[in-house]
mmCIF file as Biopython writes it, N, C-alpha, C and O atoms, coordinates in Angstrom:
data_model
#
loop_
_atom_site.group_PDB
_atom_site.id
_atom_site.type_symbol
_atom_site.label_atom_id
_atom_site.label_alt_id
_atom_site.label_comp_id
_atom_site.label_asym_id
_atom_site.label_entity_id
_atom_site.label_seq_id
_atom_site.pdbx_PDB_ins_code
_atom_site.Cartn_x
_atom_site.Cartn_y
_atom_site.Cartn_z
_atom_site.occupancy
_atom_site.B_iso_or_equiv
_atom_site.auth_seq_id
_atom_site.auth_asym_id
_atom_site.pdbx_PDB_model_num
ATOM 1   N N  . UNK A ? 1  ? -71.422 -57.123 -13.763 1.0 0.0 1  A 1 
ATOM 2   C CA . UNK A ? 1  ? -72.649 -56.816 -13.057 1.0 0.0 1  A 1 
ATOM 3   C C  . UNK A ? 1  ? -73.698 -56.359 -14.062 1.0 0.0 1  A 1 
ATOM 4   O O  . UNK A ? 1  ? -73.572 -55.556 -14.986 1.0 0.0 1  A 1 
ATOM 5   N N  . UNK A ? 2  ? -74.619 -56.962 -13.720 1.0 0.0 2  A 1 
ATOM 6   C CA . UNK A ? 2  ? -75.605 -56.112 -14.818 1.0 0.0 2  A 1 
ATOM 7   C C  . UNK A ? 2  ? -76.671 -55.041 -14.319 1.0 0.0 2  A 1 
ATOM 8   O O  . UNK A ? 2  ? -77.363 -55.064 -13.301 1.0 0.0 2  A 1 
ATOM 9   N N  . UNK A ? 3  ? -76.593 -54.046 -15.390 1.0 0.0 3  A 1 
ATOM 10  C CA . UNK A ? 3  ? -76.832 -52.898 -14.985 1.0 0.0 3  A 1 
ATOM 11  C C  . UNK A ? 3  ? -78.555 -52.597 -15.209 1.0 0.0 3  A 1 
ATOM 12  O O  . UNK A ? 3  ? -78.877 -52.606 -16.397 1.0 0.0 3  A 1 
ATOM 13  N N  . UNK A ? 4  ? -79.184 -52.450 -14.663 1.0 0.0 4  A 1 
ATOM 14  C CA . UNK A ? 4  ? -80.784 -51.836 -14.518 1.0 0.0 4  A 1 
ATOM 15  C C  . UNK A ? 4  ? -81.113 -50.564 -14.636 1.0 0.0 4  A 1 
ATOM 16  O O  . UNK A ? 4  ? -80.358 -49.592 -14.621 1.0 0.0 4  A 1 
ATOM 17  N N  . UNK A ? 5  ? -82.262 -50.597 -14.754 1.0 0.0 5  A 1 
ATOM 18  C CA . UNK A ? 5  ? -82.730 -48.686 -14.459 1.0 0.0 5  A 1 
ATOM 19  C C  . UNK A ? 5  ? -81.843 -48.366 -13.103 1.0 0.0 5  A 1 
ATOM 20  O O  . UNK A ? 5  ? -81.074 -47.524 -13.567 1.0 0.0 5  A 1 
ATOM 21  N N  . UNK A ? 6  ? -81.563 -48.478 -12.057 1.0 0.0 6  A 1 
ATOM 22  C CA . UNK A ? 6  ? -80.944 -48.261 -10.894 1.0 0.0 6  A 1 
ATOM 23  C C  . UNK A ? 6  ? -79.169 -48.228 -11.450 1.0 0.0 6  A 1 
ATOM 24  O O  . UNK A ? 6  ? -78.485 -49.081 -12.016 1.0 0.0 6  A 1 
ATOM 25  N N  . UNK A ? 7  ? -78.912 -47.030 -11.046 1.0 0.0 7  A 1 
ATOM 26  C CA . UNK A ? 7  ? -77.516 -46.905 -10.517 1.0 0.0 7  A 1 
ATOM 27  C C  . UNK A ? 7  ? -76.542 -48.548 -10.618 1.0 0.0 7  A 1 
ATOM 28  O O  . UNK A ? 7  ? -75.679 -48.877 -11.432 1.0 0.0 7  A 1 
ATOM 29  N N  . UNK A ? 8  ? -76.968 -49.113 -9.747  1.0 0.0 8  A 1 
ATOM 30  C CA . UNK A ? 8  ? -76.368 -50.429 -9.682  1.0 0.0 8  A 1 
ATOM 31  C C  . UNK A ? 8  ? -77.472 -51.569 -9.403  1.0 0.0 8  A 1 
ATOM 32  O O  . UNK A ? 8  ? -78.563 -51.292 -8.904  1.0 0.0 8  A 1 
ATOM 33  N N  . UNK A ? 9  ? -77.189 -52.542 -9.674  1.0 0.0 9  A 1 
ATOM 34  C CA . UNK A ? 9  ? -78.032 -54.680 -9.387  1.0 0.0 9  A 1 
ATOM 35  C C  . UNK A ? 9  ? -77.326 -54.903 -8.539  1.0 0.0 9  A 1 
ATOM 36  O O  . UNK A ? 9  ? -76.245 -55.435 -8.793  1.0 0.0 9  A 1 
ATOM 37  N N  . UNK A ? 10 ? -77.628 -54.629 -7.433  1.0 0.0 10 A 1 
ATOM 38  C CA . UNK A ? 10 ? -76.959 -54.870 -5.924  1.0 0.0 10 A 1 
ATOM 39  C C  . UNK A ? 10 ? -77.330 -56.520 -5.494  1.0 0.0 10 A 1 
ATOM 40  O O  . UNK A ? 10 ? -78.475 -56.933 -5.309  1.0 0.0 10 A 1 
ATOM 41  N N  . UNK A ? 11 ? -76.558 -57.025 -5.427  1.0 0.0 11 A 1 
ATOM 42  C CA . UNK A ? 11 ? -76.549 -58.586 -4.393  1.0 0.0 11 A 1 
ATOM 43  C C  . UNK A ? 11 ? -75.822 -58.267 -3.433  1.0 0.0 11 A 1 
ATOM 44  O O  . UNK A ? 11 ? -74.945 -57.404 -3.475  1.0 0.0 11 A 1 
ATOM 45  N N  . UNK A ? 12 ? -76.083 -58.846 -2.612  1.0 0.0 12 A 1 
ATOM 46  C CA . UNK A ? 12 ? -76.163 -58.799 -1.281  1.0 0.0 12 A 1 
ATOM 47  C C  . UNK A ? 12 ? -75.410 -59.827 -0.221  1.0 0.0 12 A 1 
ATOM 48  O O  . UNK A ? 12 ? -76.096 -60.694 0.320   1.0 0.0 12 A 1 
ATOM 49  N N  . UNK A ? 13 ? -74.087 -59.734 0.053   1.0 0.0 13 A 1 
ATOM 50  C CA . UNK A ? 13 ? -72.889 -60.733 0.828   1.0 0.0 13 A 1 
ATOM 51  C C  . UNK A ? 13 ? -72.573 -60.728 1.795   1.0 0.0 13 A 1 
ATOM 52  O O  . UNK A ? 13 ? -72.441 -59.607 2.285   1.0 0.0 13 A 1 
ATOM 53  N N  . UNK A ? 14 ? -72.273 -61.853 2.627   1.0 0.0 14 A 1 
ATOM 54  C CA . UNK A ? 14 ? -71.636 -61.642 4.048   1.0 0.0 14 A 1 
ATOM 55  C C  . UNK A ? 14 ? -70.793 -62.352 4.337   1.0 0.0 14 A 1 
ATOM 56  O O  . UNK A ? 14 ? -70.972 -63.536 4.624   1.0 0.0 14 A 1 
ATOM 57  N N  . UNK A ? 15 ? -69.633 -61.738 4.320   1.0 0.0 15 A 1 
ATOM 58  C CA . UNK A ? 15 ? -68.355 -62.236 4.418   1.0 0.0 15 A 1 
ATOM 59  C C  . UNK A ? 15 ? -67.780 -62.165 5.917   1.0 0.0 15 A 1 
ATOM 60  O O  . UNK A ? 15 ? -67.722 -61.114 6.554   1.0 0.0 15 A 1 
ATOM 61  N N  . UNK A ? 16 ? -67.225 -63.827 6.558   1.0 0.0 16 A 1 
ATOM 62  C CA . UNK A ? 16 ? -67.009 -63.700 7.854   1.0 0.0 16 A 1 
ATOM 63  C C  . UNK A ? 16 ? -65.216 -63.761 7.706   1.0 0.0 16 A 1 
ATOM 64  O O  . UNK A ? 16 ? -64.464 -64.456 7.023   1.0 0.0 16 A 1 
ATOM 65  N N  . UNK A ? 17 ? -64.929 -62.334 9.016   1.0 0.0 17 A 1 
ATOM 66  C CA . UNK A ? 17 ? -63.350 -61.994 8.680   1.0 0.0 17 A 1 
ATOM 67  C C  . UNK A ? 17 ? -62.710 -62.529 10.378  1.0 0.0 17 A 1 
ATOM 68  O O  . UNK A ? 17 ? -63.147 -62.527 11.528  1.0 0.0 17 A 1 
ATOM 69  N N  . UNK A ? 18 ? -61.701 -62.865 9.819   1.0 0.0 18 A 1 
ATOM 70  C CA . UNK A ? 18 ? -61.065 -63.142 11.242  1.0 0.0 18 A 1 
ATOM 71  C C  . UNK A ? 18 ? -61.099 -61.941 12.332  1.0 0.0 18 A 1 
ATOM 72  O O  . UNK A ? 18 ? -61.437 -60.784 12.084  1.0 0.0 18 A 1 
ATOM 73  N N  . UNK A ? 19 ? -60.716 -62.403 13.482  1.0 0.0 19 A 1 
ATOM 74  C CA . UNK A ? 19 ? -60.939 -60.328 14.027  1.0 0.0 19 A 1 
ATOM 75  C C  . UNK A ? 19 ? -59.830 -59.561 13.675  1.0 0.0 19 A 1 
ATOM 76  O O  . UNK A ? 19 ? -59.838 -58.354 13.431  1.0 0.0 19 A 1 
ATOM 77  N N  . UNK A ? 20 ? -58.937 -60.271 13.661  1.0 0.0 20 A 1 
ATOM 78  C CA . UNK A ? 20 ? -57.824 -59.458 12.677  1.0 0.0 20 A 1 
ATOM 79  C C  . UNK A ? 20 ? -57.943 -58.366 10.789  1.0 0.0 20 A 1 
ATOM 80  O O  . UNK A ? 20 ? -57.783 -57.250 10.295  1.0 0.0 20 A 1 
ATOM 81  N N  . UNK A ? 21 ? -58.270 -59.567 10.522  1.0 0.0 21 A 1 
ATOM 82  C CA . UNK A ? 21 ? -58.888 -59.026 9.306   1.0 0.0 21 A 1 
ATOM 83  C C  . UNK A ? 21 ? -60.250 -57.817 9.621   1.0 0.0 21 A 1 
ATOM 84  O O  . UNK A ? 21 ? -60.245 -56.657 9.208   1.0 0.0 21 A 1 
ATOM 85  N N  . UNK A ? 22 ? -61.034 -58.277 10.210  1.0 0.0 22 A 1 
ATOM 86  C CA . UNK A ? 22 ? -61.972 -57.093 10.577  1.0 0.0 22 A 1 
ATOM 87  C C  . UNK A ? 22 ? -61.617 -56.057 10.764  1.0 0.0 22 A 1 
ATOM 88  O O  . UNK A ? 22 ? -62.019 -55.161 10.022  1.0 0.0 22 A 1 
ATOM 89  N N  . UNK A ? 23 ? -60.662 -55.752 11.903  1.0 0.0 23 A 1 
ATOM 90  C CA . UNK A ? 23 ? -59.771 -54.746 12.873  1.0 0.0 23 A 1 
ATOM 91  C C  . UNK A ? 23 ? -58.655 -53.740 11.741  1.0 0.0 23 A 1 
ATOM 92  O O  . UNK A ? 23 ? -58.287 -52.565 11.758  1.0 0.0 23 A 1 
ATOM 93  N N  . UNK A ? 24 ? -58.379 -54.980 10.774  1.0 0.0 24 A 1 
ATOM 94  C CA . UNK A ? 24 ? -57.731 -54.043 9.973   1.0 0.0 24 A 1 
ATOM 95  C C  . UNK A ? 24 ? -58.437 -53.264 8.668   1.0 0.0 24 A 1 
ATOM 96  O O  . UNK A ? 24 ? -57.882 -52.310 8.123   1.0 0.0 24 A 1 
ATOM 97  N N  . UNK A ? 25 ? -59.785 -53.815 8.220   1.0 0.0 25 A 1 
ATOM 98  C CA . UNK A ? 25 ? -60.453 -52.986 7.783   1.0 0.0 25 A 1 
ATOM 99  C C  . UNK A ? 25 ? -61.136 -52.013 8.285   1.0 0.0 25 A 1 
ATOM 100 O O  . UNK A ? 25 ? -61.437 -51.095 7.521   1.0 0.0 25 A 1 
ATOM 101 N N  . UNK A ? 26 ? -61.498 -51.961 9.483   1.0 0.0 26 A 1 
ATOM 102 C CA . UNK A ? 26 ? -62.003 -51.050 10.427  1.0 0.0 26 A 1 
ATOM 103 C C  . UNK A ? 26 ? -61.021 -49.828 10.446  1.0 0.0 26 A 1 
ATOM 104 O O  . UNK A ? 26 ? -61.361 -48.716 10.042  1.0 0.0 26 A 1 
ATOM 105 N N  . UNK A ? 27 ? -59.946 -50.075 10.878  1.0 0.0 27 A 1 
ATOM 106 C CA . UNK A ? 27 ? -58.665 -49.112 10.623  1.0 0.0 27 A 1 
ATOM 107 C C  . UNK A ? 27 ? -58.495 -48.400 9.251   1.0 0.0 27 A 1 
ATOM 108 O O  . UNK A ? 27 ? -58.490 -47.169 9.282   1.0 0.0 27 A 1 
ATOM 109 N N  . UNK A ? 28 ? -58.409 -48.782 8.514   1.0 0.0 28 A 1 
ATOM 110 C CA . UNK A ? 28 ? -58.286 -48.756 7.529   1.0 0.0 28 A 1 
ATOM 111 C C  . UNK A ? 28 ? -59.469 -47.403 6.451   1.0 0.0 28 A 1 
ATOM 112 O O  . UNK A ? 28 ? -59.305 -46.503 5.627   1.0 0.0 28 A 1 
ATOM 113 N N  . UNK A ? 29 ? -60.440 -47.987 7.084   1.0 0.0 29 A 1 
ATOM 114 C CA . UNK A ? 29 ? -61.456 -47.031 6.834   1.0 0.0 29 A 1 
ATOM 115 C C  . UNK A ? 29 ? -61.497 -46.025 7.513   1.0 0.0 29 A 1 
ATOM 116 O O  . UNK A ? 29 ? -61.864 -44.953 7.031   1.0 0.0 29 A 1 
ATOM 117 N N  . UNK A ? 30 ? -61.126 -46.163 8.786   1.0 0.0 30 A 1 
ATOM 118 C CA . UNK A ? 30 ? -60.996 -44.778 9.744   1.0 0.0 30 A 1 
ATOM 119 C C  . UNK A ? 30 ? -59.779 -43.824 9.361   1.0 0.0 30 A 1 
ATOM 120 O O  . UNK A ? 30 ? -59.684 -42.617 9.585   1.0 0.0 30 A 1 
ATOM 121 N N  . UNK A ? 31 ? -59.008 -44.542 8.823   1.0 0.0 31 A 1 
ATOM 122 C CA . UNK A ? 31 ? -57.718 -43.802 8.063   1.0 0.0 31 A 1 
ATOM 123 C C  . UNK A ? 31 ? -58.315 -43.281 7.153   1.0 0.0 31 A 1 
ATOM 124 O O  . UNK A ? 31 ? -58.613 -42.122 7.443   1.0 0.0 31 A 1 
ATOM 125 N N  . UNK A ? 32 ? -58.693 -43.631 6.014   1.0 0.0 32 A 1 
ATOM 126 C CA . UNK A ? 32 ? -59.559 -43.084 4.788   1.0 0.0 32 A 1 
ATOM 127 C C  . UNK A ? 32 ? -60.976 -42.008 4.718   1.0 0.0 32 A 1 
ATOM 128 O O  . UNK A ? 32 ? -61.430 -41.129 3.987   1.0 0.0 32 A 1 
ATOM 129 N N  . UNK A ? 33 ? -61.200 -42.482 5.560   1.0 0.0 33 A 1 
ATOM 130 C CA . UNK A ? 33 ? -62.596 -42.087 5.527   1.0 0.0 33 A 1 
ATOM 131 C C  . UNK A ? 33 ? -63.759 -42.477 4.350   1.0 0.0 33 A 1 
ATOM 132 O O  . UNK A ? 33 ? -64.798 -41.991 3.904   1.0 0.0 33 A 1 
ATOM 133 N N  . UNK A ? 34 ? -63.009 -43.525 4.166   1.0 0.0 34 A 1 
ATOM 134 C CA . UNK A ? 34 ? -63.629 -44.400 3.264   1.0 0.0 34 A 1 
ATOM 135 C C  . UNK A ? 34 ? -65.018 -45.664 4.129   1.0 0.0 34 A 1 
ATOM 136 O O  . UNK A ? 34 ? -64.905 -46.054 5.291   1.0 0.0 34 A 1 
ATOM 137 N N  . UNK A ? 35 ? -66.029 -46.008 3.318   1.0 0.0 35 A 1 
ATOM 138 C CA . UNK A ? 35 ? -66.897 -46.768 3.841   1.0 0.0 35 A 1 
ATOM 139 C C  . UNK A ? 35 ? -66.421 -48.500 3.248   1.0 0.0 35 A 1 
ATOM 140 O O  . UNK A ? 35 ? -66.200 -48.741 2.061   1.0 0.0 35 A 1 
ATOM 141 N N  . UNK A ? 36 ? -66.351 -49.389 4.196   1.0 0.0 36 A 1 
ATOM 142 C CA . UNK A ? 36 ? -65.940 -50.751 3.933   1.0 0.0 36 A 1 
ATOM 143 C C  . UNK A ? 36 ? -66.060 -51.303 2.652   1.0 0.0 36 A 1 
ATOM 144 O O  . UNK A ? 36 ? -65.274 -51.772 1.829   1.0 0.0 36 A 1 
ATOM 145 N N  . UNK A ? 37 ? -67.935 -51.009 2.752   1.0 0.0 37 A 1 
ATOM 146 C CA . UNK A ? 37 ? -68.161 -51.105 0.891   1.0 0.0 37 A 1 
ATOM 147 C C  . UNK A ? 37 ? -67.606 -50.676 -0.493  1.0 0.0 37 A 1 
ATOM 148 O O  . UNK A ? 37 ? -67.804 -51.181 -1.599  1.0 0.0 37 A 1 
ATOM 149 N N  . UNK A ? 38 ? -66.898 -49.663 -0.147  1.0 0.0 38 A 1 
ATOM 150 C CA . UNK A ? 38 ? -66.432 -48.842 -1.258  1.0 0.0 38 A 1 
ATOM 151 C C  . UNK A ? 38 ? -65.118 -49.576 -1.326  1.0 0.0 38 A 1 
ATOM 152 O O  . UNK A ? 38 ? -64.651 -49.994 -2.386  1.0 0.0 38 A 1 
ATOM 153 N N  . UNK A ? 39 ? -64.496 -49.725 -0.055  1.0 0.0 39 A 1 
ATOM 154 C CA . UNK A ? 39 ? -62.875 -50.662 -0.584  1.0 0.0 39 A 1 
ATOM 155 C C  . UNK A ? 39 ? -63.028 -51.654 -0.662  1.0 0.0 39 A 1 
ATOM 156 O O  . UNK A ? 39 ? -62.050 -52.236 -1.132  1.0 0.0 39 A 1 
ATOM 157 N N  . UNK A ? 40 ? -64.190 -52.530 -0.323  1.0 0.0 40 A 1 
ATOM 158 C CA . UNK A ? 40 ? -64.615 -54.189 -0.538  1.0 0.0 40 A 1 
ATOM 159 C C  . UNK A ? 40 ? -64.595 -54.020 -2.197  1.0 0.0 40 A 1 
ATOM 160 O O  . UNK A ? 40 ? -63.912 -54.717 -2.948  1.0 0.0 40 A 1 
ATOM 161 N N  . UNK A ? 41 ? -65.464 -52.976 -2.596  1.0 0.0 41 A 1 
ATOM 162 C CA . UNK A ? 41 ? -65.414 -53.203 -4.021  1.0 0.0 41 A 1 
ATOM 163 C C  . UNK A ? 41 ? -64.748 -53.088 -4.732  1.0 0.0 41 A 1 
ATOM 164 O O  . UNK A ? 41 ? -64.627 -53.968 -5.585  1.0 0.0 41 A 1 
ATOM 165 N N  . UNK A ? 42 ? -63.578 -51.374 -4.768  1.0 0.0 42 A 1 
ATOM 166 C CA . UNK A ? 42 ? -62.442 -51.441 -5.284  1.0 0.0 42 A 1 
ATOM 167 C C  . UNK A ? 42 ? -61.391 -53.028 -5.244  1.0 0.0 42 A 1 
ATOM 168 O O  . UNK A ? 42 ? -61.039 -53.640 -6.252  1.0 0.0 42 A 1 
ATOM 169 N N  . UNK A ? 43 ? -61.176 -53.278 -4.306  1.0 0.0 43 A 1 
ATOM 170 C CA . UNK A ? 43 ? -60.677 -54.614 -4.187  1.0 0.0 43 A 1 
ATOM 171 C C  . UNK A ? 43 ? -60.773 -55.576 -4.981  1.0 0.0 43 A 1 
ATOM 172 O O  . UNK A ? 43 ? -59.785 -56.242 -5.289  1.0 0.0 43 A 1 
ATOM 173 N N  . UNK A ? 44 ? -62.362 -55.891 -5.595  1.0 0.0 44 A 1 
ATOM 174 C CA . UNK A ? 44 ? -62.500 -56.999 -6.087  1.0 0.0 44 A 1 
ATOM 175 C C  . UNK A ? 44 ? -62.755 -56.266 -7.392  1.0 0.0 44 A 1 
ATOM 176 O O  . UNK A ? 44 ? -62.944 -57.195 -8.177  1.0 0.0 44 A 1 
ATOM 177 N N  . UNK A ? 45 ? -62.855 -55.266 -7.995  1.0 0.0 45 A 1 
ATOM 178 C CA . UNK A ? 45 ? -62.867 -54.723 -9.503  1.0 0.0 45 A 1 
ATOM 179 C C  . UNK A ? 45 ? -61.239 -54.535 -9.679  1.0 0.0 45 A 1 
ATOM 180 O O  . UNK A ? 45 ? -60.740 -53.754 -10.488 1.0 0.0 45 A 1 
ATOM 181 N N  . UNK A ? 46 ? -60.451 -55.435 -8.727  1.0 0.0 46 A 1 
ATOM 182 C CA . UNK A ? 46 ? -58.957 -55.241 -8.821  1.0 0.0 46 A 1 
ATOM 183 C C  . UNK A ? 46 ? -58.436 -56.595 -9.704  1.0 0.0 46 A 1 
ATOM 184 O O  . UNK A ? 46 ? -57.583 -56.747 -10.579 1.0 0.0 46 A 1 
ATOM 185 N N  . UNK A ? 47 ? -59.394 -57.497 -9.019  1.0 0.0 47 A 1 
ATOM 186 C CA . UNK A ? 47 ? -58.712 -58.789 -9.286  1.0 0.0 47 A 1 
ATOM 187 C C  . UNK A ? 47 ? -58.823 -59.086 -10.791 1.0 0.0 47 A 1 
ATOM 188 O O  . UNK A ? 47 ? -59.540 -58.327 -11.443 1.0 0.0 47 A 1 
ATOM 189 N N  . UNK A ? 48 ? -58.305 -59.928 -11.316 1.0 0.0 48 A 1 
ATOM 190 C CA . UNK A ? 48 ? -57.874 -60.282 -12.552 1.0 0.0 48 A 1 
ATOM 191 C C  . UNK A ? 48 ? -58.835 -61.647 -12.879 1.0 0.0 48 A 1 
ATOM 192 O O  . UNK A ? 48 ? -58.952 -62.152 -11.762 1.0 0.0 48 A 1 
ATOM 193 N N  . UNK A ? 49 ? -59.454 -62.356 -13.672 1.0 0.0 49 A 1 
ATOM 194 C CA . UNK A ? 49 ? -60.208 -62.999 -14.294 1.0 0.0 49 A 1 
ATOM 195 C C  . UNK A ? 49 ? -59.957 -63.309 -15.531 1.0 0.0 49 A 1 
ATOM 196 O O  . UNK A ? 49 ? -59.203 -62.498 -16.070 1.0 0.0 49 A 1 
ATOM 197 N N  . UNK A ? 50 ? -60.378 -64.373 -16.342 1.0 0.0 50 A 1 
ATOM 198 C CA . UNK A ? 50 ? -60.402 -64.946 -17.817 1.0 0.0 50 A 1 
ATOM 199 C C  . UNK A ? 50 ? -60.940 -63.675 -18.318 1.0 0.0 50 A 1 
ATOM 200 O O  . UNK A ? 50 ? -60.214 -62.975 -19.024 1.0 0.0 50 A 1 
ATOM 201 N N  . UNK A ? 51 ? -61.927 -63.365 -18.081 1.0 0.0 51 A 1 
ATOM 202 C CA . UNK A ? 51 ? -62.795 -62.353 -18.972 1.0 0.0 51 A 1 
ATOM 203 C C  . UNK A ? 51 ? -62.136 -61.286 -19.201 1.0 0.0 51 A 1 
ATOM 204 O O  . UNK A ? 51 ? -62.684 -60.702 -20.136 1.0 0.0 51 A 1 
ATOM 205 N N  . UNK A ? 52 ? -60.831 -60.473 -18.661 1.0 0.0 52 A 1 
ATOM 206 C CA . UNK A ? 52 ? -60.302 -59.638 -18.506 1.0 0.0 52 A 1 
ATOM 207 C C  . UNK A ? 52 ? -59.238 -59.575 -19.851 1.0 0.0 52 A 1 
ATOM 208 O O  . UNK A ? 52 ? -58.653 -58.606 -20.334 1.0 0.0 52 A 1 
ATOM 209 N N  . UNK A ? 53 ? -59.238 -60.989 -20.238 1.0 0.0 53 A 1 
ATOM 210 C CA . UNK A ? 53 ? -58.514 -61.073 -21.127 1.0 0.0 53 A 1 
ATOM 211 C C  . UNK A ? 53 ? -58.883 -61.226 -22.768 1.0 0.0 53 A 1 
ATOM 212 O O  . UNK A ? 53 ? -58.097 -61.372 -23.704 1.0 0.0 53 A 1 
ATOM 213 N N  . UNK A ? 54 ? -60.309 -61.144 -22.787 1.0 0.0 54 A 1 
ATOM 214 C CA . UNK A ? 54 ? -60.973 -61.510 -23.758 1.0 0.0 54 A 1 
ATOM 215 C C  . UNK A ? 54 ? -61.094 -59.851 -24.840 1.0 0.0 54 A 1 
ATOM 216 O O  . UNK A ? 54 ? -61.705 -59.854 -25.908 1.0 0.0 54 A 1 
#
């Protein structure tokens, strides 16, 4: 991500979830008390990539 005077370079996604998938992030966050965004992102600063290896 590239980083600006701002905190973060936010783009902007909309990801369509089955209602299952929805239902279980919904849960999920209500368990946590975590906001969707915050585990959408952990999630994907999870995954593994070429660049990871460089």
């Amino acid at each position: 991500m590239i980083m600006t005077n701002k905190k973060w370079a936010v783009k902007r996604i909309t990801v369509n979830l089955a209602a299952q998938e929805a239902e279980k992030l919904e849960q999920y966050c209500q368990q946590t008390g975590r906001p969707a965004t915050d585990v959408i992102r952990e999630l994907i600063r999870g995954l593994s990539t070429s660049e990871d290896n460089k």
